[in-house]
C-alpha positions in Angstrom: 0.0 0.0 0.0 1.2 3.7 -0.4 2.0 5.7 2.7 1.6 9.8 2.7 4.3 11.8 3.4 3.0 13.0 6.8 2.5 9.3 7.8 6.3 8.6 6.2 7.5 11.9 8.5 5.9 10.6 12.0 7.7 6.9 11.5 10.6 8.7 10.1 10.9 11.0 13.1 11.1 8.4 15.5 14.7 7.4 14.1 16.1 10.4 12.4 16.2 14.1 12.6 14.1 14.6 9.8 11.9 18.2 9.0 10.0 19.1 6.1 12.4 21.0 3.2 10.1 21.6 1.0 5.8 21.5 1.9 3.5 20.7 -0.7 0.2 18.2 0.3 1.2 16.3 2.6 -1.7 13.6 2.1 0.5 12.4 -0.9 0.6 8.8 -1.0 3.7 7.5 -2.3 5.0 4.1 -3.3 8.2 2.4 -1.7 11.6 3.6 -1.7 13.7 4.0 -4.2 17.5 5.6 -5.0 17.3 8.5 -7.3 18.7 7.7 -10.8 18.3 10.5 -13.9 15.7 9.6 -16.3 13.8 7.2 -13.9 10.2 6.8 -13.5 9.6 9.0 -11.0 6.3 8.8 -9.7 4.5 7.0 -7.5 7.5 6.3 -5.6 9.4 7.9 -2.7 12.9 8.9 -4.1 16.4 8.8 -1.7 18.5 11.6 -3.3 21.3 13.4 -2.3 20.5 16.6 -2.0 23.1 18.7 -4.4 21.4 16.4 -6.9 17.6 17.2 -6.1 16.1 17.9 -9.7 14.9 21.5 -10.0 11.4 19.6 -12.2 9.9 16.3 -11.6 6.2 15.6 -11.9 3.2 16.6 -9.3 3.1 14.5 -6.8 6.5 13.4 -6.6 8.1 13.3 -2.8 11.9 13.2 -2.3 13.8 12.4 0.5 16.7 14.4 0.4 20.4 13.5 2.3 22.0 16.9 3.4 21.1 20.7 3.2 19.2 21.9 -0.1 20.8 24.5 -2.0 19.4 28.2 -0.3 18.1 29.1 -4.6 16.3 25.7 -4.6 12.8 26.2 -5.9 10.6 23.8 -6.9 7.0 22.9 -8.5 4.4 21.1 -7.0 6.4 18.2 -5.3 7.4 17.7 -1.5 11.2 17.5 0.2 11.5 15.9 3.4 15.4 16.4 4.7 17.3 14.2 6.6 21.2 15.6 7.8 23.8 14.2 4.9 25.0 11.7 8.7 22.3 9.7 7.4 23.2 6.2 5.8 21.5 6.3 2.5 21.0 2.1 3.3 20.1 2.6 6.3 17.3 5.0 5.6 16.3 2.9 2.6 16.3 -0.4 5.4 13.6 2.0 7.4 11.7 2.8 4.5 11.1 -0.5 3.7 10.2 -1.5 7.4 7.6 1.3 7.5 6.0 -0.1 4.4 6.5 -4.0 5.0 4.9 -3.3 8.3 2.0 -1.3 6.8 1.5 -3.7 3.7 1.2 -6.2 6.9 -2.0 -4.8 8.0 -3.4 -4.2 4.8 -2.7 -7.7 3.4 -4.3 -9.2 7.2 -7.4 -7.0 6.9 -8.2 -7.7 3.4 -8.2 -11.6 4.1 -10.4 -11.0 7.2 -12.7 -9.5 4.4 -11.9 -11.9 2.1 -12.4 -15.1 4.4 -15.5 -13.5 6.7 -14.3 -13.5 9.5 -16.3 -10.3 11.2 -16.0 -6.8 12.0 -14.7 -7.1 15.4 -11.9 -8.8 13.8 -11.4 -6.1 11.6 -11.7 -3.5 14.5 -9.1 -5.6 16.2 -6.7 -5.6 13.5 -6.7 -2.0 12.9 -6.4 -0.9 16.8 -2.9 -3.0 16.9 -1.6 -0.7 14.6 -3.6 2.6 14.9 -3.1 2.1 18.6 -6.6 4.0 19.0 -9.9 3.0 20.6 -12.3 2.2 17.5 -15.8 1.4 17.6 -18.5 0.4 15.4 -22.2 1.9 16.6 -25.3 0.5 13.8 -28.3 3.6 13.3 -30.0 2.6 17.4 -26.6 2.8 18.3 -26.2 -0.9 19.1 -22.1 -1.6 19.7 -21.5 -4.2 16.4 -17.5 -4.1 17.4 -14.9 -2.0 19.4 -11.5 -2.4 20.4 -10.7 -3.5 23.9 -9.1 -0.5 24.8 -12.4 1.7 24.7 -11.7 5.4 25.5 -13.5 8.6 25.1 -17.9 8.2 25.4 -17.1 4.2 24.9 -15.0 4.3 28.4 -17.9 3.2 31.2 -21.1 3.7 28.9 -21.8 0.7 27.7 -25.4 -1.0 29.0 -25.0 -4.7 27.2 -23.4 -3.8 23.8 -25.6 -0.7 23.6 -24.0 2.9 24.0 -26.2 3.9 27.5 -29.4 5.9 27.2 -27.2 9.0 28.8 -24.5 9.2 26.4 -26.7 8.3 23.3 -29.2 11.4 24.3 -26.4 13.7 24.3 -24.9 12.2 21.4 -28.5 12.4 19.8 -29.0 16.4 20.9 -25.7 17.5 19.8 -25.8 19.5 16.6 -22.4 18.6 15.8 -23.0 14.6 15.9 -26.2 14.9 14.1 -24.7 17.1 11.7 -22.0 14.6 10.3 -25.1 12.2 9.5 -24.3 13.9 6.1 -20.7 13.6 5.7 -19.7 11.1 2.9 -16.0 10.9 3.9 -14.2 10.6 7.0 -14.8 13.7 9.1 -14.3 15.3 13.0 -16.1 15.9 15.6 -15.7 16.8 18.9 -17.3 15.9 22.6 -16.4 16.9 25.8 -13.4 18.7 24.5 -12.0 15.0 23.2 -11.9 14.5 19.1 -13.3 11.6 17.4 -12.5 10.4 13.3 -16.3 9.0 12.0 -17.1 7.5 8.8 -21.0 6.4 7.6 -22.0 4.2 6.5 -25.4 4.4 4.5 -27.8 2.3 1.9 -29.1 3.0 -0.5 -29.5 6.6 1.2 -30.4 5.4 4.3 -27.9 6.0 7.3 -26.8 2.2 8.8 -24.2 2.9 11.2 -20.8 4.9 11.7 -17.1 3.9 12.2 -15.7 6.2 15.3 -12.0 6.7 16.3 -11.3 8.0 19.3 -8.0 10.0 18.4 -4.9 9.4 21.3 -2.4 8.6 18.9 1.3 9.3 18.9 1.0 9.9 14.9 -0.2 12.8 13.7 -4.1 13.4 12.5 -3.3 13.8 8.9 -1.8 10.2 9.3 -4.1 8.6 11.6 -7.3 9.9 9.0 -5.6 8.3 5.9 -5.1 5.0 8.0 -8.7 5.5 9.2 -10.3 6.0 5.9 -8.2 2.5 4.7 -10.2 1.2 7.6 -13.3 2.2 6.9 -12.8 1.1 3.0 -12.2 -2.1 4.2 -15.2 -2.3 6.5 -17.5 -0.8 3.4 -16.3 -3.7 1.4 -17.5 -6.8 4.4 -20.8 -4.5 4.2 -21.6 -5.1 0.7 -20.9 -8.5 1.5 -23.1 -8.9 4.3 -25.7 -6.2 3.6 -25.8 -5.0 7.0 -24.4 -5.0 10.5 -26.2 -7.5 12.3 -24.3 -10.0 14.2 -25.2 -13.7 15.5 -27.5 -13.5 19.1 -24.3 -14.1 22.2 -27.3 -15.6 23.6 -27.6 -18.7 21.2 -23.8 -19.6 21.0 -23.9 -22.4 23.5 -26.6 -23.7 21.3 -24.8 -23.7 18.5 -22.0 -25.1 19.6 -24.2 -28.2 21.1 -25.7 -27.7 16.9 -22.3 -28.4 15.3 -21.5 -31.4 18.0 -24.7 -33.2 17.1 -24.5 -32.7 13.3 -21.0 -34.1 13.7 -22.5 -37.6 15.4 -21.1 -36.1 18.7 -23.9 -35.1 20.7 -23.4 -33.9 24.1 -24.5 -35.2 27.3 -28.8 -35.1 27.5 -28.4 -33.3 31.1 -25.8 -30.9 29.5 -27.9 -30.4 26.2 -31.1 -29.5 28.1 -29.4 -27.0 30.6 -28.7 -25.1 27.7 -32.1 -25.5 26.3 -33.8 -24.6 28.7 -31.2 -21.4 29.4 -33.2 -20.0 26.0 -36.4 -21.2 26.9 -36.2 -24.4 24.5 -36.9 -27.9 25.8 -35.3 -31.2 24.9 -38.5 -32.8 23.7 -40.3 -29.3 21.9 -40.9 -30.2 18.2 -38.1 -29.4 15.7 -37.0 -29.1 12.5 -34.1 -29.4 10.4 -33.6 -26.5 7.6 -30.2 -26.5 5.0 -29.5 -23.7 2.8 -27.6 -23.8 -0.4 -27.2 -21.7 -3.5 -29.7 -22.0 -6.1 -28.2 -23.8 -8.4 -28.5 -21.8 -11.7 -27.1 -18.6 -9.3 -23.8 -20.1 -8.2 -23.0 -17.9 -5.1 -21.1 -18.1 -1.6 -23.3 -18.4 1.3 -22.6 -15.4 3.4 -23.3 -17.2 6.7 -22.4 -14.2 9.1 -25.1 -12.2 7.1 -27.9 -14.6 6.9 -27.4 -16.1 10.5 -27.6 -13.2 12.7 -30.4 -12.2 9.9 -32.6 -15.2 10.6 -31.7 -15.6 13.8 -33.6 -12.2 14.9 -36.4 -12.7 11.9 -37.6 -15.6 13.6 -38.2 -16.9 17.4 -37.0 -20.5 17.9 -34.1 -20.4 15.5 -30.5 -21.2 15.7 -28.0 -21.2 13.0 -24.7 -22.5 12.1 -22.4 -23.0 9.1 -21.3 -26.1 8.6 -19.7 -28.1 5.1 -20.0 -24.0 3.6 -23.9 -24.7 4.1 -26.1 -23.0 6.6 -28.3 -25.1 8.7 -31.0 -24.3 10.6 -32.7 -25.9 13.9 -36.2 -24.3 14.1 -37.9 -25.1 17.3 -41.3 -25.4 16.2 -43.0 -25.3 19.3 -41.2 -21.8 19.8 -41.6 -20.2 16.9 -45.1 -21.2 17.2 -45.6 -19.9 20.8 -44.2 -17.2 19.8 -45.0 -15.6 16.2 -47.9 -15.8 14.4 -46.4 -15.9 10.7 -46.5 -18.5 8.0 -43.0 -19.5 9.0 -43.2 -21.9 5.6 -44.6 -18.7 3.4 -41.8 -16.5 5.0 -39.0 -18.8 4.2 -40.1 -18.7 0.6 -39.5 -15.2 0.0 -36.4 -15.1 2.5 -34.9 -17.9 0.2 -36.5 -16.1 -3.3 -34.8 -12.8 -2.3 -31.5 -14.5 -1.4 -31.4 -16.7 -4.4 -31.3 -19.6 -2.2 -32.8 -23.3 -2.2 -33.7 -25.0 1.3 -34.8 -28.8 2.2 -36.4 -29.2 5.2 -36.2 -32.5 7.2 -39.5 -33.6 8.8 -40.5 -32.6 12.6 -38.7 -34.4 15.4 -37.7 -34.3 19.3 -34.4 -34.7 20.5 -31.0 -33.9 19.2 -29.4 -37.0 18.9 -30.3 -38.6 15.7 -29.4 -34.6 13.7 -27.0 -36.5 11.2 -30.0 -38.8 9.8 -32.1 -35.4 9.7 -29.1 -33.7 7.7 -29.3 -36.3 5.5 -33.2 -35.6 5.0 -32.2 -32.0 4.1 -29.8 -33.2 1.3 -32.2 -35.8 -0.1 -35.2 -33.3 -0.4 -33.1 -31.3 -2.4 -32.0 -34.2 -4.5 -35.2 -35.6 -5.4 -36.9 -32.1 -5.3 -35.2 -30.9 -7.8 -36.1 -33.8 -10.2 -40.1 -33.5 -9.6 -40.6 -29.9 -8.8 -37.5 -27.8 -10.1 -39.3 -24.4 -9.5 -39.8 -24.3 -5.8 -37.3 -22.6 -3.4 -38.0 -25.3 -0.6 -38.1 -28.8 -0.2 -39.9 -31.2 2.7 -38.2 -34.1 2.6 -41.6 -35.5 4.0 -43.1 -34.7 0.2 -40.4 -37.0 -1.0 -40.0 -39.6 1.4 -41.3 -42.6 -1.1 -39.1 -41.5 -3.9 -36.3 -41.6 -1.1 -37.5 -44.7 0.0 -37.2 -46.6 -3.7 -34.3 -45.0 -4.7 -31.8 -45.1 -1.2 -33.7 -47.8 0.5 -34.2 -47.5 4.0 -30.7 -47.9 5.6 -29.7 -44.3 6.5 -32.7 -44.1 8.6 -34.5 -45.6 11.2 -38.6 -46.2 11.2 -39.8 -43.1 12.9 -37.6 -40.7 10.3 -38.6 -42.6 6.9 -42.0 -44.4 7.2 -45.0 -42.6 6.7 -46.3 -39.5 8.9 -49.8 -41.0 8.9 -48.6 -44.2 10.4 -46.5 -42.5 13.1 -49.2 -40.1 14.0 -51.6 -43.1 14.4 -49.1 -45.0 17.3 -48.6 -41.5 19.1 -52.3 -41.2 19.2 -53.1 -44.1 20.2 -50.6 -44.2 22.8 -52.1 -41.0 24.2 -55.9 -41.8 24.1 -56.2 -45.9 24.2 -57.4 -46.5 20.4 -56.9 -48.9 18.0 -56.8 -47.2 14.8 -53.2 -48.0 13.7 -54.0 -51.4 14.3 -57.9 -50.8 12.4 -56.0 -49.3 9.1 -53.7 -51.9 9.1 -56.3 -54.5 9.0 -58.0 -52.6 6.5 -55.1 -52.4 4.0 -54.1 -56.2 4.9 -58.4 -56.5 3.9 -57.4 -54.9 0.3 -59.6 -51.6 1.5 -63.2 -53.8 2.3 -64.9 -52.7 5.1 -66.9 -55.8 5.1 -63.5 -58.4 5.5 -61.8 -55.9 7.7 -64.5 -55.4 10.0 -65.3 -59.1 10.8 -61.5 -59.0 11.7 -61.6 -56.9 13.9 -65.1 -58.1 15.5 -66.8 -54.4 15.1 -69.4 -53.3 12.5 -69.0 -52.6 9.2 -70.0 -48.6 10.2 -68.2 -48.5 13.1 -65.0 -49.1 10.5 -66.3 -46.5 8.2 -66.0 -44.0 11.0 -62.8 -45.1 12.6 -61.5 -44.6 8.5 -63.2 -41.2 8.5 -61.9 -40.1 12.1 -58.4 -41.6 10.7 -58.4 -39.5 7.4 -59.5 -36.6 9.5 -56.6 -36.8 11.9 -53.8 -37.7 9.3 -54.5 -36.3 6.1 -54.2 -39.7 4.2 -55.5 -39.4 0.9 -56.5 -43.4 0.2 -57.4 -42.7 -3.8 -53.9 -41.5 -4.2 -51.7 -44.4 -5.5 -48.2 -42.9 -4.4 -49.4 -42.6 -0.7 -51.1 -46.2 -0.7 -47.7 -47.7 -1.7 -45.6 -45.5 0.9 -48.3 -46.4 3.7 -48.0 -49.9 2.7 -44.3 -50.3 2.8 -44.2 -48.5 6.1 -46.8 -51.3 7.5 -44.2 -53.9 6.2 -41.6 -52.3 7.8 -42.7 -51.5 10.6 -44.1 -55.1 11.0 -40.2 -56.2 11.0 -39.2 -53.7 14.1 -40.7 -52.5 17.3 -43.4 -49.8 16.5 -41.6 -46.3 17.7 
């Protein structure tokens, strides 16, 4: 990266007696060192040069650093002279030269993979403080911290009420002129509080104001420095915005759960006792109804899944979800019985748009209670998608309960175990009759074993023939089973065969 003079003249200073011999901008950035030779490119460069053999003309811009006294005539256009004594090894102010800048192309090079690999603003914020040695902070538009150094100074010292700036300090921030003011500033700019300055940059959208980069300035370089290493900052942090499309950053209060999210999708669940402590810390419960959701690119929109976007996004768009990215997709546990508790919107009718706007696909595994079968419901998410995409190429989700037969013939049933591949309708019939003493898994079994007559099926099962044709109304009432559809009679009746060969769940 360049450096400007006045950031080359406070590193400079610190080794050498150095002064200004000539003072043009002194914002110029300038490339690295190099020894003055006649006809040589000069720009872009900071030259070494003797100083009997300055040139009276060189372009704009230029900036020399000249070894010895300049000639009392010397006169020159529109370039800038710093002046070291003639003591000065040339090498050895080369050597510091190219310190300065290996040091500086450093930070650059470490924030731009941050940016490049995701890795967060507080990163970021962290990275630039080691070597701006100045409290920084990031405040979004209801002043909400999104990052600040550790070494908060200035109206970030003690006024911090859980990652929010406190109500005091953001009313006198909000009632002073000068604050407000800078709302409009499109470049770094100053302000001042308490006698104490601050460096800000905005952030906005599309017009609309989003947040604001703050330095509070106690620096041992100079402010025209510190601003042109601030604005490289803030250039940085504008480029992980476009990426993420806003500040909002994962719920602190979900990390324990996703860390118990990752451990079970890796077959490496927790301890129950453990799991449900930090369940129940969110207000979840082990044995709530759940869901497993996977995100992915739609496929003719080949794009990277920004997961510290759409995480913290979803995370606060919906009650009873917790994210993480895991294989480069995002996965989703939605707690059903939250979500439901809690919201009344068309969670299924939301996702649809959340996944049309982001040019996303999703398959959805079927409901579920505990965590410690999340691999097989994983492998639910991946399969909808598969066979989705072959019948219904035009939808943005899949349920891998829509496709559970055409999983079933093509995969067989050896990734999964009866309650996660045989039919809903048959596992809704044991629960219920579990919960209120009936018969009527054991009454549609008889009836399909009867090839559908109510007359055989009923002598089997010693009731009469209309006391079946209700218990088959009641069932088709409480299950949904369609029995004039051909692709549900075949999946019913290979879950009845199945079943037959294990334990009912």
């Amino acid at each position: 990266m360049k450096l400007t003079t006045e950031l080359i003249f406070n590193v400079l200073s610190e080794y050498f007696d150095i002064r200004y011999a000539v003072s043009g901008n002194r914002d110029t950035p300038a490339g690295r060192p190099m020894f003055y030779a006649e006809g040589a490119q000069l720009s872009d460069h900071l030259i070494i040069v003797p100083a009997r053999e300055l040139p009276r003309e060189a372009p704009d811009g230029t900036v020399f650093i000249a070894l010895g006294s300049l000639p009392p005539d010397f006169s020159a256009g529109n370039i800038e002279v710093l002046a070291v004594p003639a003591s000065v090894p040339a090498d050895a102010l080369f050597n510091r030269l190219q310190e300065t800048f290996d040091y500086y192309d450093a930070w650059e090079s470490e924030m731009t993979e941050i940016v490049e690999t995701d890795k967060g603003y507080a990163e970021l914020i962290d990275c630039a403080t080691k070597f701006l040695r100045c409290p920084i902070s990031i405040v979004d538009d209801d002043f909400t911290i999104i990052a600040f150094s550790d070494n908060r100074g200035g109206y970030f010292r003690d006024d911090v009420d859980e990652n929010k700036v406190s109500t005091s300090i953001m009313s006198e921030l909000i009632s002073d002129p000068l604050f407000n003011k800078g709302l409009y500033n499109n470049d770094v700019f100053e302000f001042n509080i308490g006698g104490e300055l601050f460096l800000s940059y905005n952030y906005k959208k599309e017009n609309r104001y989003l947040g604001r980069l703050t330095l509070y300035f106690k620096s041992s370089l100079s402010k025209s420095a510190c601003t042109y290493l601030f604005r490289i900052l803030a250039q940085k942090i504008e480029a992980m915005l476009r990426k993420y499309g806003s500040f909002l950053r994962p719920k602190e209060s979900l990390s324990s759960l996703r860390e118990i999210l990752l451990s079970c999708l890796r077959g490496a669940p927790p301890e129950r006792e453990y799991t449900e402590y930090r369940l129940n810390e969110n207000g979840w419960a082990y044995f709530d109804e759940y869901a497993l959701i996977r995100l992915q690119p739609e496929f003719r929109h080949e794009w990277q899944l920004h997961a510290n976007y759409l995480i913290p996004m979803m995370e606060r768009q919906w009650p009873g979800v917790c994210a993480v990215e895991n294989d480069n997709y995002v996965v989703v546990l939605l707690n059903r019985t939250v979500f439901s508790a809690k919201s009344s919107r068309d969670f299924m009718q939301d996702l649809a748009y959340f996944l049309r706007d982001g040019l996303m696909l999703a398959g959805i595994s079927r409901a579920f209670t505990g965590l410690n079968h999340l691999p097989a419901y994983y492998r639910q998410t991946e399969l909808a998608v598969t066979l989705g995409r072959e019948c219904d190429p035009m939808c943005w989700y899949y349920c891998f309960d829509d496709y559970a037969l055409p999983c079933w013939l093509s995969y067989g049933t050896a990734a999964f175990s009866p309650e996660q591949i045989c039919s809903r309708v048959l596992l809704q019939l044991i629960a219920y009759d579990r919960e209120n003493n009936t018969e009527y898994y054991k009454t549609l079994r008889t009836f399909f074993s009867r090839k559908f007559s109510y007359t055989h099926a009923a002598e089997d099962l010693y009731i009469h023939r209309t006391t079946l044709i209700k218990r088959i109304e009641r069932i088709a009432e409480l299950t949904k089973v369609d029995l004039n559809n051909q692709d549900e009679i075949l999946y019913v009746e290979l879950s009845f065969r199945y079943l037959d060969k294990t334990k009912p769940v």
